[in-house]
N, C-alpha and C positions, 0 to 999 in steps of 0.2 A: 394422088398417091393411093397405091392399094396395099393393104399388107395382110400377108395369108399365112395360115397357121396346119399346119395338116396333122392329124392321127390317126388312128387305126392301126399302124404300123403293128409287127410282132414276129414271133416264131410260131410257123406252122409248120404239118407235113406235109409231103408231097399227096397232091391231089385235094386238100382242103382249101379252103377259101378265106379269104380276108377283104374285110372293107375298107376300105380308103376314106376320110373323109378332110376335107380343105375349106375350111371358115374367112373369108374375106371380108376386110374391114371395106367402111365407104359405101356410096348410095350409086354409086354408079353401075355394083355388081353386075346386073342383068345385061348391060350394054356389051359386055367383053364376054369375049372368046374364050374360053378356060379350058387350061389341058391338062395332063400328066407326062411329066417325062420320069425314065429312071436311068440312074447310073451304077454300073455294077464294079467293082473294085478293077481297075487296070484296063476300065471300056469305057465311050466314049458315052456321054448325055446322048440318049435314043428317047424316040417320042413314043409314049405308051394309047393315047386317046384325047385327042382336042371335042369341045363340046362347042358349036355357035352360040352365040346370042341368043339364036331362036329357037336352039335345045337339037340342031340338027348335029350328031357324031361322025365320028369318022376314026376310023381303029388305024395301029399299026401291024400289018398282015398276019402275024407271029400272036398277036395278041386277039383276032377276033374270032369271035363265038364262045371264048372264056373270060374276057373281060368287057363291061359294060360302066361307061359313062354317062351320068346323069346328074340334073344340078336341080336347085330346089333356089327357086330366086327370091322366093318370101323369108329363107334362111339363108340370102348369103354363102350360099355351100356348094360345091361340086363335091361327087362322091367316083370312087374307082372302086366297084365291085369285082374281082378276080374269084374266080373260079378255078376249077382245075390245075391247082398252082403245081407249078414243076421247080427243081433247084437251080435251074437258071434264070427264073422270074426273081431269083437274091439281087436285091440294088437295093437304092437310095432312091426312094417314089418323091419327087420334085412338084407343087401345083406350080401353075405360071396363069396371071391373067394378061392378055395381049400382049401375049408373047414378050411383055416389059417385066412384070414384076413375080418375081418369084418367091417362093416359100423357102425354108430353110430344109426343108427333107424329112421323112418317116423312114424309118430304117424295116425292109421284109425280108426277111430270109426264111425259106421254103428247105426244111429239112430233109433228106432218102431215107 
């Protein structure tokens, strides 16, 4: 059983940045996959950034060169650095480890 906690969430404006970060319980952290999804009001759970095991990323197309995933496995944490935030990056930022267990959500909305 993993259980994950995420913050960072908030209100910015457009073109600012927000950190992401996702606290998991358990000693198994480092083994799992960790990702971000978000869901934006009346759309469907889209994947924002999955991290491997072995700290290798992989972006969703919309999302790469202004967002960056990284995890710190001495702290149990993956982080979602966004950059260049635009009003459509508004959602509900979801951690998941192995694709099993998910977080409860960080709410961002990116103001014009």
């Amino acid at each position: 059983q993993v259980q994950l906690a995420e913050s960072g969430g908030g209100l910015v404006q457009a073109g600012g940045s927000l950190r992401l970060s996702c606290a998991a319980s358990g000693r198994t952290f480092s083994s799992y996959n960790m990702g971000w999804y978000r869901q934006a009001p009346g759309k469907e759970r889209e994947l924002v950034a999955i991290i491997s095991s072995g700290g290798r990323p992989r972006y969703a197309d919309s999302m790469k060169g202004r967002f960056t995933i990284s995890r710190d496995n001495s702290k149990n944490t993956v982080y979602l650095q966004m950059n260049s935030l635009k009003p459509e990056d508004t959602a509900v930022y979801y951690c998941v480890a192995g694709q099993t267990y998910w977080g409860q959500g960080t709410q961002v909305t990116v103001s014009s």
